[in-house]
C-alpha positions as CSV (number, residue, x, y, z in Angstrom):
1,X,-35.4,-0.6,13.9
2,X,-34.0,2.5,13.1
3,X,-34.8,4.1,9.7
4,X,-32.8,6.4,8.0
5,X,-33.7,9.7,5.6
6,X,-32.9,9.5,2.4
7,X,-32.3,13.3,3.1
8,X,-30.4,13.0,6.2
9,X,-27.4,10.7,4.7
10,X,-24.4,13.0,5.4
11,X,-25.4,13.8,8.9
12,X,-26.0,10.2,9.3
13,X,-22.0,9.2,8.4
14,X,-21.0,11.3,11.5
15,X,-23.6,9.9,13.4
16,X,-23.6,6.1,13.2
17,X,-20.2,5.5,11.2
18,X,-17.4,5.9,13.8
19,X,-14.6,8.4,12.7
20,X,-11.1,8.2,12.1
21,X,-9.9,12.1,12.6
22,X,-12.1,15.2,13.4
23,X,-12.2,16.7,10.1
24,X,-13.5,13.9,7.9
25,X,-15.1,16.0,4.6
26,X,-18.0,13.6,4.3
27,X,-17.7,13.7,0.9
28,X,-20.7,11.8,-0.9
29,X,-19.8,9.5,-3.5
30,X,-22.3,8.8,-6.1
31,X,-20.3,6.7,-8.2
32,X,-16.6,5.7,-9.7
33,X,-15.4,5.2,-13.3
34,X,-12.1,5.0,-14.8
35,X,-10.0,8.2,-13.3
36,X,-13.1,10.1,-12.3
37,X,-15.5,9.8,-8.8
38,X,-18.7,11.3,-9.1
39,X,-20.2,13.0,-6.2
40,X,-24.0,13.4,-4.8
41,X,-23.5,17.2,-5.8
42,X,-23.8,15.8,-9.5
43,X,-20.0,16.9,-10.3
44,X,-16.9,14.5,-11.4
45,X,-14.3,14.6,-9.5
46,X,-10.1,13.8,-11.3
47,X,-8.4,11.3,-9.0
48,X,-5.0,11.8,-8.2
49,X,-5.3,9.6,-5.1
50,X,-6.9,6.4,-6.2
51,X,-8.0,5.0,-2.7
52,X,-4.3,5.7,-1.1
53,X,-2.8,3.4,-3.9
54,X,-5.4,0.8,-3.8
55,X,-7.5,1.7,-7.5
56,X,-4.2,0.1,-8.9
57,X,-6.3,0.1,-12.8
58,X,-8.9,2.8,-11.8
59,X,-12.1,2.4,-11.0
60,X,-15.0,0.1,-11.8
61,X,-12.4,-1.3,-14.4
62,X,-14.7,-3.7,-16.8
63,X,-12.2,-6.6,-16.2
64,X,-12.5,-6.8,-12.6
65,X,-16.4,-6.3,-12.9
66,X,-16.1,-8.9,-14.7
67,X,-14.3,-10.9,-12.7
68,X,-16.3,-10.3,-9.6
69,X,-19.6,-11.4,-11.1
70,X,-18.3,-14.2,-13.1
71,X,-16.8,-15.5,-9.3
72,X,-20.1,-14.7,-7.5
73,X,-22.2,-16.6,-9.7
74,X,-20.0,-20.0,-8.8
75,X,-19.6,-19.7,-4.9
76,X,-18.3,-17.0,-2.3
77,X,-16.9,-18.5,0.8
78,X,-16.7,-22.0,1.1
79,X,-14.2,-22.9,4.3
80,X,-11.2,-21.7,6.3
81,X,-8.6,-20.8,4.4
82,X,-5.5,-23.2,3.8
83,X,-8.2,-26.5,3.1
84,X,-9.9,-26.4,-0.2
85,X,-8.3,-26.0,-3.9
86,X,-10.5,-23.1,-4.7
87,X,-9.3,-22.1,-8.6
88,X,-8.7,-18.1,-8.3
89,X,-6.9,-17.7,-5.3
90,X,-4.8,-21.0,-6.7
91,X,-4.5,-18.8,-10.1
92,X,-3.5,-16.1,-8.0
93,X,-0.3,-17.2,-6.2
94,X,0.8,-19.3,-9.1
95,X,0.9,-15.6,-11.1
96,X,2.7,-13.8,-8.5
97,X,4.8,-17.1,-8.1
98,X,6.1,-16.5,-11.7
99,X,6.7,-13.1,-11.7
100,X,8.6,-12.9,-8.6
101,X,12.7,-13.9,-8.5
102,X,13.1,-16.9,-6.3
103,X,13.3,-17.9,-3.7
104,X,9.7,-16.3,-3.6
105,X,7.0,-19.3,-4.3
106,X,4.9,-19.3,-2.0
107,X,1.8,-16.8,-1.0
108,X,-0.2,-16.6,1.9
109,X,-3.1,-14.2,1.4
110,X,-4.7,-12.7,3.9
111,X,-7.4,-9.7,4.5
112,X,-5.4,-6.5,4.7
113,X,-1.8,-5.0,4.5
114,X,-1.6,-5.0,8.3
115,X,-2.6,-8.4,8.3
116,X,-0.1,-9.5,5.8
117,X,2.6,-7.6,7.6
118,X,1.0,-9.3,11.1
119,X,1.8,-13.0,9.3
120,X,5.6,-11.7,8.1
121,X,6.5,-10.8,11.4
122,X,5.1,-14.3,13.3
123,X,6.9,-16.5,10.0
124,X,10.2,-14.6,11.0
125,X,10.2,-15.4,14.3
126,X,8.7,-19.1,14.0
127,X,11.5,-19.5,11.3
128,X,14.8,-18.6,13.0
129,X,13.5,-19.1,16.9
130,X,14.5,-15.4,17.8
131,X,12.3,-12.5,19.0
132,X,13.8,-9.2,18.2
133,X,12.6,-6.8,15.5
134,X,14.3,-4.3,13.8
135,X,12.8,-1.7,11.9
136,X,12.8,2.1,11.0
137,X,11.9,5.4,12.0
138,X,9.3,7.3,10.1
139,X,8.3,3.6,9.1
140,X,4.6,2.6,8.6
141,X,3.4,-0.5,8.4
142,X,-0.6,-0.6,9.2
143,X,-2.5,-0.2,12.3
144,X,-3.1,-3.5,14.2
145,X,-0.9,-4.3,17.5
146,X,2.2,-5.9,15.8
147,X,2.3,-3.6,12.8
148,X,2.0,-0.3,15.1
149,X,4.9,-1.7,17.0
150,X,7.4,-2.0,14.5
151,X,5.9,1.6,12.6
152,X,8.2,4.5,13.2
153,X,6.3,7.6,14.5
154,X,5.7,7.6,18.5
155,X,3.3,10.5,18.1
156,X,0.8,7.4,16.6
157,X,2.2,4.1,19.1
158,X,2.0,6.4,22.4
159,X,-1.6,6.2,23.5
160,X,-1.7,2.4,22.5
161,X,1.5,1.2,25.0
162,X,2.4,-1.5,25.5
163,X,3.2,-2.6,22.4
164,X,5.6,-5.6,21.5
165,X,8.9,-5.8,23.0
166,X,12.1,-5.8,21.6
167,X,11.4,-3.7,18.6
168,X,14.7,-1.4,17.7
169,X,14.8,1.8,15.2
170,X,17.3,2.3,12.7
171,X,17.4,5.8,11.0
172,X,16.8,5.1,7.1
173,X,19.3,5.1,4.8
174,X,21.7,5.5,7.5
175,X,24.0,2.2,7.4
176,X,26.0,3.2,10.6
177,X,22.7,2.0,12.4
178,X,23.4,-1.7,11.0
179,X,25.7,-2.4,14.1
180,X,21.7,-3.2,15.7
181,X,21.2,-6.1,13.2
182,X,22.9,-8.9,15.6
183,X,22.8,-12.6,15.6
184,X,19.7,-12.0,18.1
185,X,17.7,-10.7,15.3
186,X,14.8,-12.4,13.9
187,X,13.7,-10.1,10.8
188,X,14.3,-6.7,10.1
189,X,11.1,-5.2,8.3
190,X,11.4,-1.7,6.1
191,X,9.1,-0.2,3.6
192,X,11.2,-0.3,0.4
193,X,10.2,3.0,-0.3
194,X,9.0,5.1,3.0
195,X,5.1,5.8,2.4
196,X,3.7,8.0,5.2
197,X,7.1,10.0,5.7
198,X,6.5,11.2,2.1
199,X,7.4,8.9,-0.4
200,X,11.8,8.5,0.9
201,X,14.2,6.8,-1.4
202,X,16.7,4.1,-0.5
203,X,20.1,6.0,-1.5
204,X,23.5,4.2,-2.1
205,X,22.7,1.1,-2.3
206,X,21.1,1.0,1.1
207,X,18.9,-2.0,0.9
208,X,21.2,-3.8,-0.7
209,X,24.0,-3.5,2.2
210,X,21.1,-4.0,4.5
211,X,19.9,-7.4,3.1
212,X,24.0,-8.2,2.8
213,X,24.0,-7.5,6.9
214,X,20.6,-9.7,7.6
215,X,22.6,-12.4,5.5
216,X,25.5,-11.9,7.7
217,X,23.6,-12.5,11.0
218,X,20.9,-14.9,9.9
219,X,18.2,-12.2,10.2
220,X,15.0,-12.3,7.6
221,X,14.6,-9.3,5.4
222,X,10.9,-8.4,4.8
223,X,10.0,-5.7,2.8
224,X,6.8,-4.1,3.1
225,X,5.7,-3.6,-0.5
226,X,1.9,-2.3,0.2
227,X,2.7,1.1,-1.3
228,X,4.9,0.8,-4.2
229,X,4.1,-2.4,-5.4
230,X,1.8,-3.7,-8.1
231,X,3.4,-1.8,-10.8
232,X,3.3,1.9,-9.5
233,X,6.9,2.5,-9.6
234,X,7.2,0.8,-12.9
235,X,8.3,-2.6,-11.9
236,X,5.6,-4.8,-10.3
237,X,7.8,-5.2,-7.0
238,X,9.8,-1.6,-6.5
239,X,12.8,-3.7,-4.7
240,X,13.5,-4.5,-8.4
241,X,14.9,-1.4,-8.9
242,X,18.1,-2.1,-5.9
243,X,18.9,-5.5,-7.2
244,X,17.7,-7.5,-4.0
245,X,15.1,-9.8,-3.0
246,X,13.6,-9.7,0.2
247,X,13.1,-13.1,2.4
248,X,9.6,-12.5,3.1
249,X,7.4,-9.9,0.7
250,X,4.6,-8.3,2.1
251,X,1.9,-6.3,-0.9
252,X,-1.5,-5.0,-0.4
253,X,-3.3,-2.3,-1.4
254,X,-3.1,-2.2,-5.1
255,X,-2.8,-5.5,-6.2
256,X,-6.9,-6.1,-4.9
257,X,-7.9,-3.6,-7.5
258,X,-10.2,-1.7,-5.1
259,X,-11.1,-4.8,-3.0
260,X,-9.5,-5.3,0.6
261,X,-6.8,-8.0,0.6
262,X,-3.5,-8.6,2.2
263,X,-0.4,-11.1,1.4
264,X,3.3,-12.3,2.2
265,X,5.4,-14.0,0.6
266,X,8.3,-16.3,1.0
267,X,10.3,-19.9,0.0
268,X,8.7,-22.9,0.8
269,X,11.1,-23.2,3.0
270,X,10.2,-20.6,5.2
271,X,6.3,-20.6,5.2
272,X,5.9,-24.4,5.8
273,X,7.4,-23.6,9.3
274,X,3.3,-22.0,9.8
275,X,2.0,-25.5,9.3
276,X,3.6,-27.4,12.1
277,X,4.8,-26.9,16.1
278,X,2.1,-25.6,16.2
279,X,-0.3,-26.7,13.3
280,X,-2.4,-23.3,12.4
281,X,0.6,-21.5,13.2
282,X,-1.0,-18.5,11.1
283,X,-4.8,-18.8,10.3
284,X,-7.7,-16.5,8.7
285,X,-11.1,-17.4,7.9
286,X,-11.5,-15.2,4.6
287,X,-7.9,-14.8,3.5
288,X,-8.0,-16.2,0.1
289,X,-11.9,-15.4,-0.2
290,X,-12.6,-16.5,-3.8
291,X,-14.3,-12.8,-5.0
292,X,-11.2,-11.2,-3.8
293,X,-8.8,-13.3,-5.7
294,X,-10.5,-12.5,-9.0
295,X,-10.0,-9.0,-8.4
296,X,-6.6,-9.1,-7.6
297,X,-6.0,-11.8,-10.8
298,X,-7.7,-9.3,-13.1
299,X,-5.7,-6.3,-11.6
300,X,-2.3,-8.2,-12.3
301,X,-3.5,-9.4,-15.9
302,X,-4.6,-5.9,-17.1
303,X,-1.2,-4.1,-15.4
304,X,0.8,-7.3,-17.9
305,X,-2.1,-6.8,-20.5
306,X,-2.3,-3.0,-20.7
307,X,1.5,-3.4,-20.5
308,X,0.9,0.0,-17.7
309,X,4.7,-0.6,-16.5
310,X,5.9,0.5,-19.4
311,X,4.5,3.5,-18.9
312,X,5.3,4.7,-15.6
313,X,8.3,7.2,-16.4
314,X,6.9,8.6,-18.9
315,X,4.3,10.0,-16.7
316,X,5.9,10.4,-13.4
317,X,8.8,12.3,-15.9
318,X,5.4,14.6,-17.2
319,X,4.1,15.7,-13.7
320,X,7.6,16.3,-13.0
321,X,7.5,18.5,-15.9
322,X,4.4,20.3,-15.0
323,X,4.5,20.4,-11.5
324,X,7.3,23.5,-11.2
325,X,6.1,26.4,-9.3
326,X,8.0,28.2,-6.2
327,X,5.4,27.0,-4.1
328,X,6.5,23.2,-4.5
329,X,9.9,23.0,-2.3
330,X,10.6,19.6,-4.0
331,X,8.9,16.3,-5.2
332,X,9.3,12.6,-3.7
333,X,9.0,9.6,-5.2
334,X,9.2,7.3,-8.1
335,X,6.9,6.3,-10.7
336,X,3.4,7.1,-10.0
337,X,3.8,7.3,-6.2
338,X,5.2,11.3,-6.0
339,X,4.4,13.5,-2.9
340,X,4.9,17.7,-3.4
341,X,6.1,18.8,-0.1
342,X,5.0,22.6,0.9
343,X,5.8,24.6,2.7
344,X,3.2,23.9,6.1
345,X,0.6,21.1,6.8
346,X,-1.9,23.9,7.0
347,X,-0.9,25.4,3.2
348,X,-1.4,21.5,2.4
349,X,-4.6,20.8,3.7
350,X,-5.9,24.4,2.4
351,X,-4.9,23.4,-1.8
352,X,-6.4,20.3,-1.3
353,X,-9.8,21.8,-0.3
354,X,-9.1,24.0,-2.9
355,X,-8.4,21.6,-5.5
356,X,-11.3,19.6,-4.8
357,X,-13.3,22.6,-5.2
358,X,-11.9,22.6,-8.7
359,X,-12.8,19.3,-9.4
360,X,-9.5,17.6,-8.6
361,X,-8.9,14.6,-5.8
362,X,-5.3,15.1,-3.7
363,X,-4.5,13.8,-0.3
364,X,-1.7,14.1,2.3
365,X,1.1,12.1,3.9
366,X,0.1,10.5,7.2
367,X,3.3,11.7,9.3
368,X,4.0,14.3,7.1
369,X,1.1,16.7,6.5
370,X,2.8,19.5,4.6
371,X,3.2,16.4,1.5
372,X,0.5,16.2,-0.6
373,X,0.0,13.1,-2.6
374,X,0.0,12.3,-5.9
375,X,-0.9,8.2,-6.6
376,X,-3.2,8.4,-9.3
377,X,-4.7,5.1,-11.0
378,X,-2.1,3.7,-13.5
379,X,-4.2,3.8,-16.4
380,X,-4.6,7.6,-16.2
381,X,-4.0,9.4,-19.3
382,X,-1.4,12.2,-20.1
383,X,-4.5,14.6,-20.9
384,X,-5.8,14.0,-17.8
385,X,-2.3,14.3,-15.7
386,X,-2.4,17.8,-17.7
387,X,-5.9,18.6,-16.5
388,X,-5.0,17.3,-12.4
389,X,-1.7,19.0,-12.6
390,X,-3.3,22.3,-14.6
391,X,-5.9,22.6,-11.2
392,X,-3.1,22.5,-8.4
393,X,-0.8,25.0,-10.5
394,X,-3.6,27.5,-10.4
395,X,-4.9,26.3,-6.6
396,X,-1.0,27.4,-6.0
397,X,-0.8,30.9,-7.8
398,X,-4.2,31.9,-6.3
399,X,-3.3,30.9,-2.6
């Protein structure tokens, strides 16, 4: 058996853990409260990242402690998902069920967002019989074999060929492109708001002629919601803001409140087609795990509880307001999902080692390095917003 030193626990991440990039901080987290992470080094760190979006109501929030142990002390996994009544995860999709427009009813969870996005993708193409995808470039949508072949950047897909075939790019917000979305379409899948390619805005009513074009052709509209949704643009859904609803509605991140879950989302309709020719047509062993769903129930509560919607605009408008310097070319986004694009992904990656030097958390955009991203719990306070913005304003003037 191997043993490891108390001592030796940093070296022993790059050792035995396996590694997503070569530059990984190894950053040792002692703990997690509210807005702050506090590290092995006995300092607190701000958070303006909040797990990539997923902290939706900060960390270690007492509700969903709460939640959890209350859960664990009845039963963790019992069976398979799809056979037994379990009360959360029934709790669960009745919520989203009622604060969703129709014809969304009916929620599958699953694991992860890639997973989620994974089931969309097999119930549009079970429902209408057809095989071809469209979706967009600079689009991500999670790293399993189906979501990396409908994600937009080659420069991630290339060393993983082949991927699925019959997957087509449209440029977004370009509604020339929609000549692609044929009667041979089976869904075309977009990020309602673009996440890795920093944080890109439909404009003119773009999702709204594209869902009138998938109507036109018989094509599913999914929208990939793993980002923005859960309250962080100031709606729970951000497609609520361009007066659509999508056929099938993919979430994630957020709405498990720190834990890892997935879901989609469609009519009855639409998802019963899973259930027959074949039976099992989509199956997961711990989708709809019991500990998960009182997380994500006690995440949704305290966003309608805390009434945190309501607040969005008036602090995206306030790190609008603080966030001017020459450095900061221009700043993406809606509601608490903003990205500062500067001017190289090496100026980037050199403020955020700064800032975290400073005692402030800030990330980058996946595709887009030189965008530095700002997705900060939704119950962080304006003082703090002052502190986290006060820390990259002077990272900025001394670098």
């Amino acid at each position: 058996m191997i043993k490891f030193n108390p001592l030796q626990k940093n070296k022993d991440f790059f050792t035995y853990q396996a590694q997503t990039t070569q530059f990984a901080s190894g950053f040792e987290v002692d703990k997690a409260l509210g807005s702050y992470i506090y590290g092995k080094d006995g300092k607190k760190y701000l958070d303006f990242v909040a797990g990539v979006s997923a902290n939706t109501i900060g960390h270690s929030h007492h509700k969903i402690l709460e939640a959890i142990k209350s859960q664990a002390e009845k039963y963790l996994h019992v069976m398979v998902y799809g056979e037994y009544s379990l009360e959360k995860p029934v709790e669960l999709c009745k919520f989203l069920a009622e604060k969703t427009p129709s014809p969304l009813e009916v929620t599958y969870l699953v694991n992860s967002g890639t997973e989620a996005i994974e089931g969309a993708l097999k119930l549009a193409k079970r429902y209408t019989g057809r095989h071809e995808i469209v979706a967009f470039k600079g689009s991500y949508h999670g790293n399993t074999h189906g979501s990396l072949s409908v994600s937009g950047n080659e420069i991630h897909k290339q060393a993983f060929r082949p991927l699925l075939p019959d997957v087509s790019f449209l440029e977004f917000n370009n509604e020339d492109d929609f000549i692609k979305i044929t009667n041979k379409t089976a869904c075309v899948i977009i990020e309602t708001i673009q996440g890795a390619s920093g944080f890109i805005l439909p404009k003119n009513d773009f999702l709204l002629k594209l869902k009138k074009q998938c109507e036109k052709v018989g094509a599913l509209l999914i929208l990939d919601e793993i980002q923005p949704g859960i309250g962080r643009t100031g709606k729970l859904f951000s497609f609520e803001h361009y007066d659509i609803v999508p056929d099938i509605l993919v979430m994630g991140k957020g709405l498990g409140g720190g834990l890892p879950v997935g879901a989609f989302m469609s009519s009855k309709k639409i998802m019963e087609t899973l259930s027959f020719n074949p039976k099992l047509g989509h199956i997961t062993t711990f989708g709809g795990n019991p500990l998960i769903a009182s997380s994500c129930l006690a995440t949704l509560q305290t966003v309608y509880d805390e009434r945190l919607m309501e607040q969005i605009d008036e602090k995206e408008n306030l790190f609008r307001n603080l966030l001017i310097h020459d450095k900061i070319k221009q700043i993406h986004g809606r509601g608490l999902m903003l990205a500062l694009e500067l001017e190289s992904s090496e100026y980037c990656l050199h403020i955020a080692k700064e800032c975290m030097k400073k005692g402030l958390i800030v990330f980058w955009q996946l595709y887009k390095n030189n965008f530095m991203r700002i997705t900060p719990p939704l119950t962080i306070s304006k003082e703090e917003i002052k502190i986290g913005c006060k820390v990259i304003l002077e990272a900025l003037n001394e670098n």
